[in-house]
RODO-2510 file (C-alpha; in nm, 4 decimals, decimal comma):
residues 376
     n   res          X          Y          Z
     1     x    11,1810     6,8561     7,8808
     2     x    10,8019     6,7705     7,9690
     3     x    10,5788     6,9887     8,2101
     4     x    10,6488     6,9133     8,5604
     5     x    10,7657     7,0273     8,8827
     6     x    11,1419     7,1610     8,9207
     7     x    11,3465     7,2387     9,2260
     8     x    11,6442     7,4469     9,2092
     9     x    11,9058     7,5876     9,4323
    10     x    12,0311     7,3589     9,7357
    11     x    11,8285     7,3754    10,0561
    12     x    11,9924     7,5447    10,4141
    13     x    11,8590     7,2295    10,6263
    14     x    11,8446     7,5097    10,9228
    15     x    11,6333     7,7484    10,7225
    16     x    11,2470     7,6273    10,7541
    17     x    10,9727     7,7325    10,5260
    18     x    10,8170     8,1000    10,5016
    19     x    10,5989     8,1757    10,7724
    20     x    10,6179     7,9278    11,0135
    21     x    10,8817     8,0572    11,2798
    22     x    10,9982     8,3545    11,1862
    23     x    11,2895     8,2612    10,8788
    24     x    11,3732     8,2968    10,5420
    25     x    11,2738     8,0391    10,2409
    26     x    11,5954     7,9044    10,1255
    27     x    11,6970     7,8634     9,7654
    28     x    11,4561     7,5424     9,7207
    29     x    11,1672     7,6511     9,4842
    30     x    10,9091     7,4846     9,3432
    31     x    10,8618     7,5947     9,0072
    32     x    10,5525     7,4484     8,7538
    33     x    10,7235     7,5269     8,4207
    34     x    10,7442     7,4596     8,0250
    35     x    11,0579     7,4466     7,8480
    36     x    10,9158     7,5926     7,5504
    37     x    11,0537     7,9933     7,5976
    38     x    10,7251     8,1098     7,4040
    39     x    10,5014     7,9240     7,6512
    40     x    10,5796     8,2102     7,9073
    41     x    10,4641     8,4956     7,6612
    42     x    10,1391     8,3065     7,5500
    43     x    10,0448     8,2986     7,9404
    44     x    10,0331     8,6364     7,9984
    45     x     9,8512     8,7749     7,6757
    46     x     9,5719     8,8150     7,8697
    47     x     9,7259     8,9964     8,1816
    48     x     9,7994     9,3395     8,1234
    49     x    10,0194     9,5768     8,3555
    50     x     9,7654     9,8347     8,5992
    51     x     9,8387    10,0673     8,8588
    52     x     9,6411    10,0724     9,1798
    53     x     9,6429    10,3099     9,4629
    54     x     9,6701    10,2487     9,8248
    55     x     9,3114    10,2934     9,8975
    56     x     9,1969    10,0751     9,6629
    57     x     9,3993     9,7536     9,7964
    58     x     9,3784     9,8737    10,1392
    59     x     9,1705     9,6286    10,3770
    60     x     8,8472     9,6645    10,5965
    61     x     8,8090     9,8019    10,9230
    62     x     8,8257     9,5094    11,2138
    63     x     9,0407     9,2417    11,0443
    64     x     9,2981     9,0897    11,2100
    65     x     9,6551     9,0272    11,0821
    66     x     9,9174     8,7380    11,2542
    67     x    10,2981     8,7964    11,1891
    68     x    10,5984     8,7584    11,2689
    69     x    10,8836     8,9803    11,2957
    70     x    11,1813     8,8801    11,0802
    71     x    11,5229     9,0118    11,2322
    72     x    11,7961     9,0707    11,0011
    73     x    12,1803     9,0984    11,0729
    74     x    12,3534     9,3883    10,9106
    75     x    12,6482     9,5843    10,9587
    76     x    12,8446     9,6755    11,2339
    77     x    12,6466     9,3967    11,4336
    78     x    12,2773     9,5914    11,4285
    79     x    11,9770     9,3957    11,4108
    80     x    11,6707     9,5166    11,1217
    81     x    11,3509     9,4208    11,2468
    82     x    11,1004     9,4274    10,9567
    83     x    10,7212     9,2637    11,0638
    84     x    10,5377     9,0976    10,8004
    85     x    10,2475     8,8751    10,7892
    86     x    10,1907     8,5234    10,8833
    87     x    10,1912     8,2818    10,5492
    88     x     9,9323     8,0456    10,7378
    89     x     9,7215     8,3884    10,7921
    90     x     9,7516     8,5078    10,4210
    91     x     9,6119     8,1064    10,3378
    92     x     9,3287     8,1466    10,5683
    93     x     9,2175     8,4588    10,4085
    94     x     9,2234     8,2972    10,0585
    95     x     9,0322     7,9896    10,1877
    96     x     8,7687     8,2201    10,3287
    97     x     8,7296     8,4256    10,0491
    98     x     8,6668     8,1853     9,7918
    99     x     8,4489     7,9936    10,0288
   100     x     8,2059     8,2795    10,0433
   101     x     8,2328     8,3332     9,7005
   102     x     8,2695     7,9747     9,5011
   103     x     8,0970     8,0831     9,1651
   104     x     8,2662     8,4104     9,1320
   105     x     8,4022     8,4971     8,7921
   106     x     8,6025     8,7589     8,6129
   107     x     8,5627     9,0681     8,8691
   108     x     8,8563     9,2616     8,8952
   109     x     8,9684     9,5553     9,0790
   110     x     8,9862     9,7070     8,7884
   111     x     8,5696     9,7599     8,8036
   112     x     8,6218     9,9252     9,1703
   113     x     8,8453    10,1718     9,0722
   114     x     8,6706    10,4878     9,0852
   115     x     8,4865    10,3845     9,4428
   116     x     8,8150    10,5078     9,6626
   117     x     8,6771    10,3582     9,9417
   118     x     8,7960    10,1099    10,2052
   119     x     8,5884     9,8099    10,1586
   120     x     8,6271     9,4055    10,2624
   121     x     8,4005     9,3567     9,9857
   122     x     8,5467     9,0144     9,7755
   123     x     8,5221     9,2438     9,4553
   124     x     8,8629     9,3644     9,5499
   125     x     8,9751     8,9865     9,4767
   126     x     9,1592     8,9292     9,1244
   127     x     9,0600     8,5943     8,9855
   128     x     9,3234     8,4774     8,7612
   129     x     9,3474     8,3091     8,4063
   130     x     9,5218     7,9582     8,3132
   131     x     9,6611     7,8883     7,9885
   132     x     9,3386     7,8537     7,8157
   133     x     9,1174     8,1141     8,0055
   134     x     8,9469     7,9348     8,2486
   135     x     8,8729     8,1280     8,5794
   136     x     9,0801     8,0233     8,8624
   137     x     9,0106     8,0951     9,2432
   138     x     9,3322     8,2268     9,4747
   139     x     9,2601     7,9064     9,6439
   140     x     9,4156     7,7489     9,2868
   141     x     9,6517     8,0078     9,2437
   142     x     9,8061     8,0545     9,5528
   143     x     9,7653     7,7555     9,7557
   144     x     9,8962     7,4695     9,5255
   145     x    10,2253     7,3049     9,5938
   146     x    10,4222     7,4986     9,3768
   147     x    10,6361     7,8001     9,4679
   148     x    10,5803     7,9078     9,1474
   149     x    10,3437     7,9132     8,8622
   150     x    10,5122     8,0577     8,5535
   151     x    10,2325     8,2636     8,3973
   152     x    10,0072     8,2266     8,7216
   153     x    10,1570     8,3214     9,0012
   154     x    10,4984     8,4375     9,0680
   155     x    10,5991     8,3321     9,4214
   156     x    10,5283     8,6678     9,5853
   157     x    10,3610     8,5310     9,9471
   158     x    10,6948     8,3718    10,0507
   159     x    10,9743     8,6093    10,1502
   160     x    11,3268     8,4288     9,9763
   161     x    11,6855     8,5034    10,1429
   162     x    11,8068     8,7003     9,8508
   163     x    11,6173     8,9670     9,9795
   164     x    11,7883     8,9709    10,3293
   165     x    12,1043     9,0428    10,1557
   166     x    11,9409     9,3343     9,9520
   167     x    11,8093     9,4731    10,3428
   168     x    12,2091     9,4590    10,4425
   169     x    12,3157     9,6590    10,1396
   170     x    12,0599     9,9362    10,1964
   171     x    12,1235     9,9651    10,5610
   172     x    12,4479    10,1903    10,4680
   173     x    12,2054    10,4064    10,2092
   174     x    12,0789    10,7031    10,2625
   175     x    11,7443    10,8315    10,1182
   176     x    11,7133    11,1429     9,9852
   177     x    11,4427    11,3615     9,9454
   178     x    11,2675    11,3498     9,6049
   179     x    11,3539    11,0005     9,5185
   180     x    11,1451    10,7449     9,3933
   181     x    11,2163    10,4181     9,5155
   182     x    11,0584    10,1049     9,3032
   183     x    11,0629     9,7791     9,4148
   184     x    11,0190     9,5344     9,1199
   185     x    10,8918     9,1729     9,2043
   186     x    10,8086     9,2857     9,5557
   187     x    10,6426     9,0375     9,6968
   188     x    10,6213     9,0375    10,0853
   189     x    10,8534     9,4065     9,9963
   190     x    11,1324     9,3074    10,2472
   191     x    11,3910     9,5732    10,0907
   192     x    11,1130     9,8439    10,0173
   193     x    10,9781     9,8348    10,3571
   194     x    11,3553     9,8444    10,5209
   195     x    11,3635    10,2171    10,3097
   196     x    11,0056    10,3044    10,4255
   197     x    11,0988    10,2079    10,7589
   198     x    11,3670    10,4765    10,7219
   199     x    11,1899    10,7256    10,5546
   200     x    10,9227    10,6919    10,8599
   201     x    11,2029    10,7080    11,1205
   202     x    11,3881    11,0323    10,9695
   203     x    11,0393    11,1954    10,8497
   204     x    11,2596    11,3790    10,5073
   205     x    10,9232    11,3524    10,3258
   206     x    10,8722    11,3829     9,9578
   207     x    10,9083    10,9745     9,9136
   208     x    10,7339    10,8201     9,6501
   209     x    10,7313    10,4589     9,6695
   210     x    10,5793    10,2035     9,4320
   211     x    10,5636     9,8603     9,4261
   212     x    10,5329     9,5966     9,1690
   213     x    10,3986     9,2118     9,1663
   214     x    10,3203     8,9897     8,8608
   215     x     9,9715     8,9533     9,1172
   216     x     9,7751     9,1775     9,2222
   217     x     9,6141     8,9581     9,5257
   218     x    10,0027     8,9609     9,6659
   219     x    10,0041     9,3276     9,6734
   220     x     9,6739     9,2941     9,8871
   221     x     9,7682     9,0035    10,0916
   222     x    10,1012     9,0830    10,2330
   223     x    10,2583     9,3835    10,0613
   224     x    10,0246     9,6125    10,1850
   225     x     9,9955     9,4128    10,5396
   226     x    10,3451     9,4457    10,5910
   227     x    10,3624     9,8387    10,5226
   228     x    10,1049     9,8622    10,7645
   229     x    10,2983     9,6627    11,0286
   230     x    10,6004     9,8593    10,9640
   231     x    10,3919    10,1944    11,0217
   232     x    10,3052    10,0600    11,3850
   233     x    10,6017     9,9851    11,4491
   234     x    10,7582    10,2829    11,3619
   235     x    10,5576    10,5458    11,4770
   236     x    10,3465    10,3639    11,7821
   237     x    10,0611    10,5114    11,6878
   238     x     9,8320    10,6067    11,9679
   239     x    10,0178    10,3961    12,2140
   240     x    10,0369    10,0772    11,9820
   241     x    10,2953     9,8669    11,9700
   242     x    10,3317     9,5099    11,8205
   243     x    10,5221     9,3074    12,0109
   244     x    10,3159     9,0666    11,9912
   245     x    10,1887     8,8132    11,7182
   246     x     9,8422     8,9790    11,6265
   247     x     9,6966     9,3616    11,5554
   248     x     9,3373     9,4022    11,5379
   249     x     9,3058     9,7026    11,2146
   250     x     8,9867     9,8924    11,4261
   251     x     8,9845    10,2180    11,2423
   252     x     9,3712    10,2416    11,1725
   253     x     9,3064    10,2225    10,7705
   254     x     9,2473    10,5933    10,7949
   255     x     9,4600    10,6801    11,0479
   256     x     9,7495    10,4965    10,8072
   257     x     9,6798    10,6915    10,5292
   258     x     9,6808    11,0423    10,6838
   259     x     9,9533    10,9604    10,8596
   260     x    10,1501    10,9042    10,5268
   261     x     9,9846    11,2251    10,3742
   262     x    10,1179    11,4437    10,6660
   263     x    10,4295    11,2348    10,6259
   264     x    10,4501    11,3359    10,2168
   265     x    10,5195    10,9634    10,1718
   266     x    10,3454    10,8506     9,8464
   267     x    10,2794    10,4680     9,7966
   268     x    10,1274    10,3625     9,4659
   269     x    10,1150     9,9829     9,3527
   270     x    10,1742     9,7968     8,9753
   271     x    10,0329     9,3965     8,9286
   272     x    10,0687     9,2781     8,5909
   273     x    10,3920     9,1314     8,3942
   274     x    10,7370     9,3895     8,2862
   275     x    10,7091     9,5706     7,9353
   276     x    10,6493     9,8768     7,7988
   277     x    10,3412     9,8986     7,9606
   278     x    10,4819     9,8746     8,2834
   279     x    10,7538    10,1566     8,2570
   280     x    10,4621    10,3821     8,0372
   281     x    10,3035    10,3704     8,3787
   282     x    10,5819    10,4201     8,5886
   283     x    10,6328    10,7505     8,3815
   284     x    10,2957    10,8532     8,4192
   285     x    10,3054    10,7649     8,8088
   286     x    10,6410    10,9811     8,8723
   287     x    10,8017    11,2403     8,7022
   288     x    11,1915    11,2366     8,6268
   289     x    11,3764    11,2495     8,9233
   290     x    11,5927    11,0697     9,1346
   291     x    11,5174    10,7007     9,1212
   292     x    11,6058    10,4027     9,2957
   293     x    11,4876    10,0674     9,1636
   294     x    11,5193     9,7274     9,3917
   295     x    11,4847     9,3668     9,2909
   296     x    11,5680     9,0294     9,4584
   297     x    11,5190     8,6737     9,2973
   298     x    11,3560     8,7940     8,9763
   299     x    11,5702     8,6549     8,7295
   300     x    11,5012     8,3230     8,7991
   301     x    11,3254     8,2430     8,4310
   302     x    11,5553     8,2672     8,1037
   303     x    11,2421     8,3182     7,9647
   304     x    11,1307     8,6249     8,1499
   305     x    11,4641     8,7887     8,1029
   306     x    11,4545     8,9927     7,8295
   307     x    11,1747     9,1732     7,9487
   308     x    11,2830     9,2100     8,3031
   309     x    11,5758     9,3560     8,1655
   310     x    11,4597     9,5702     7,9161
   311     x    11,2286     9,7023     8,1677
   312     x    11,5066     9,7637     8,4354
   313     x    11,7487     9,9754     8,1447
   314     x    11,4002    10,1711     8,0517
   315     x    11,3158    10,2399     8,4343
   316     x    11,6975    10,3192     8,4885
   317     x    11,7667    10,5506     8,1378
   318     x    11,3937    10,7613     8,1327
   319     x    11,5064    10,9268     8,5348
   320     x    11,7436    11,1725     8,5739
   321     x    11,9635    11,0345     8,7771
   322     x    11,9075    10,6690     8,9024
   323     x    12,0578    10,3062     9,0589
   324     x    11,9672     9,9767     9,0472
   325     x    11,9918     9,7059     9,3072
   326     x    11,9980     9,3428     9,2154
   327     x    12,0061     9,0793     9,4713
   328     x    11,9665     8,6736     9,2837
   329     x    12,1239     8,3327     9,3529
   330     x    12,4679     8,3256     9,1078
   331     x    12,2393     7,9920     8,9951
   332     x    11,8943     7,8620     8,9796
   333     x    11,9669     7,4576     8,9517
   334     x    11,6655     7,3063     8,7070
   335     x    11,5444     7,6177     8,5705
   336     x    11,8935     7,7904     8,4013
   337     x    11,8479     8,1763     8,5112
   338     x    12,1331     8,3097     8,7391
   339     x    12,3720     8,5858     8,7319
   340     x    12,5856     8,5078     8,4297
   341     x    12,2144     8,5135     8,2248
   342     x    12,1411     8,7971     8,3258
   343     x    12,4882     8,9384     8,2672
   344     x    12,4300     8,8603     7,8681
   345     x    12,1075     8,9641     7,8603
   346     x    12,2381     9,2958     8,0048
   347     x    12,5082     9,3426     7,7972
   348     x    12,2650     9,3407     7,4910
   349     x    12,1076     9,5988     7,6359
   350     x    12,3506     9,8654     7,6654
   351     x    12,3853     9,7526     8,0779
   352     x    12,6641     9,7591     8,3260
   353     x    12,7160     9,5734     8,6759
   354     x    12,9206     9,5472     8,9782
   355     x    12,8946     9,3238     9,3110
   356     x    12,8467     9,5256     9,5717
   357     x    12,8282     9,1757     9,8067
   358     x    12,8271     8,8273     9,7813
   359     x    12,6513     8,5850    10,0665
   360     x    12,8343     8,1982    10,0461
   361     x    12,6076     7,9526    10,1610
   362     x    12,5856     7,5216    10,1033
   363     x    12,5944     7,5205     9,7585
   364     x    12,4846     7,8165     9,6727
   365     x    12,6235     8,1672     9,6020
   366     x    12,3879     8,4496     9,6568
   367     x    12,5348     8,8218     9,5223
   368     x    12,3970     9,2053     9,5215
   369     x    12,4944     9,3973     9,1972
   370     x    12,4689     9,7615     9,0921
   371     x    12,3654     9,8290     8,8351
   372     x    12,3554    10,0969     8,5302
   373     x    12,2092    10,1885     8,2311
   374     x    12,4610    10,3241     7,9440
   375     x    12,2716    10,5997     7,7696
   376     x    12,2102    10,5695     7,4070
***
């Protein structure tokens, strides 16, 4: 099959796009793909996994974030509100960035990482690599019509349902002090930010929390944007409250990251693709311990499945005691990942699953496994 532009999964025709009022993106994505498997390796041998700290992604003082706040049905008819930031606000950002910058090249964060300071400087903005290494802006990377890029960018600005479902599942768990939670693929961190939101709300302390995006600009854009939100929320700092559809930062960077210090809540970031490098710096991030590890619509891409997987057994096998969550469509029409996919792949690898829930909509079946790592 050629290069071009693939939809899969059957639109909800009352589900509108991400961002706009307040909903989910349905299973309709737009993906720019090859169908030669090696294709997706060759992409990324120039992208390496890194791991970035909160105050190095963290924003300026005096910007401004729109949002929305997405409510979520769970069990026993309770509503979970999780704020998270506008899609139209995250575009505007990446418009103005690379207007002020046009000739930028190959800057990474990478360079700023021993500055630990909060900064709006454009330095803090990860210019990406095509096929054949020429610079792109985040205006090409992120603002194109395609939900995904497969090598480029990974769909992380959008939030997708699967990860509503996830949210239901964990609204029955409990966290425990000592555990570290991971959130792989996180994206706008729906299901992360549902546990932080708990961990904030019964103050156990002694969380670590890390999060993980193929792109390092989505960890900056929204991941961090939305932990913020969630924060002011939670605790109303100093009277705030965001019931509104804007927050103005002022000096609340600082105040954040106390706040989480006092709190013992540890958030620490990974951008780059799954592979041993990924879970060498997981282990180097957190000891073994207890270990929870959360994913929703990553398994989209036959392609990137052996590595997701292999990474998910490693993450799962090198704690002491850990769980995996998996939340995916049972199909992904046009593009051949799904459930029974990953189900082989896991098998290979010494894996185990159950469903722990299943979500029927038109044409589509969305589940949540558990899952387990046999150790060898």
């Amino acid at each position: 099959m050629a290069n071009g532009e693939f939809r899969f999964g059957f639109s909800d025709p009352d589900i509108e796009n991400d961002g706009e009022d307040g909903t989910l993106s349905e299973g309709a994505h737009r993906i720019t793909n090859n169908s030669n498997a090696d294709t997706h390796k060759d992409r990324r041998l120039g992208i390496r996994a890194e791991s970035h700290c909160l105050e190095e992604l963290i924003w300026s003082e005096g910007q401004h974030i729109a949002f929305n706040t997405l409510e979520i049905p769970v069990a026993n008819g309770e509503m979970v509100r999780i704020p998270r930031r506008e899609l139209w606000d995250v575009r505007m950002q990446v418009m103005r960035e690379d207007n002020e910058n046009p000739h930028r090249t190959a800057n990474s964060i990478s360079q700023r990482r021993n500055q630990n300071v909060v900064s709006d400087d454009t330095d803090l903005r990860r210019i990406q690599t095509d096929s054949i290494g020429v610079y792109q802006s985040n205006t090409d990377t992120f603002l194109g019509p395609e939900d995904v890029r497969d090598g480029v960018y990974e769909g992380g600005l959008k939030s997708w349902e699967c990860a509503s479902d996830l949210v239901g599942v964990l609204a029955s768990h409990t966290i425990e002090k000592g555990t570290h939670i991971i959130e792989l693929g996180c994206g706008t961190a729906l299901p992360g930010i549902y546990l932080f939101q708990k961990a904030l709300q019964t103050n156990i302390g002694y969380v670590h929390f890390t999060f993980a995006d193929y792109n390092v600009d989505v960890l900056r854009l929204v991941t961090i944007p939305n932990l913020y939100l969630s924060w002011l929320m939670i605790t109303n700092q100093n009277g705030t409250t965001i019931d509104g559809q804007e927050v103005s930062i002022e000096q609340r960077p600082l105040e954040f990251l106390e706040d989480l210090g006092r709190r013992k809540i540890h958030i620490d970031f990974i951008s780059g693709p799954w592979g041993d490098s990924f879970v060498n710096i997981v282990k180097n991030l957190a000891q073994r311990k207890k270990r929870l590890v959360l994913a929703s619509e990553t398994i989209y891409s036959p392609a990137s499945l052996p590595a997701f997987t292999k990474t998910l057994m490693s993450l799962l096998r090198e704690a002491s005691t850990s769980q995996a969550l998996l939340a995916a469509k049972r199909m992904y029409f046009g593009v051949g990942g799904g459930v029974e996919e990953f189900h082989s792949e896991l098998m290979q690898q010494l894996g185990t699953s159950r469903e722990v829930a299943e979500e029927r909509c038109q044409g589509v079946s969305r589940v949540v496994l558990e899952i387990t790592a046999l150790r060898v």
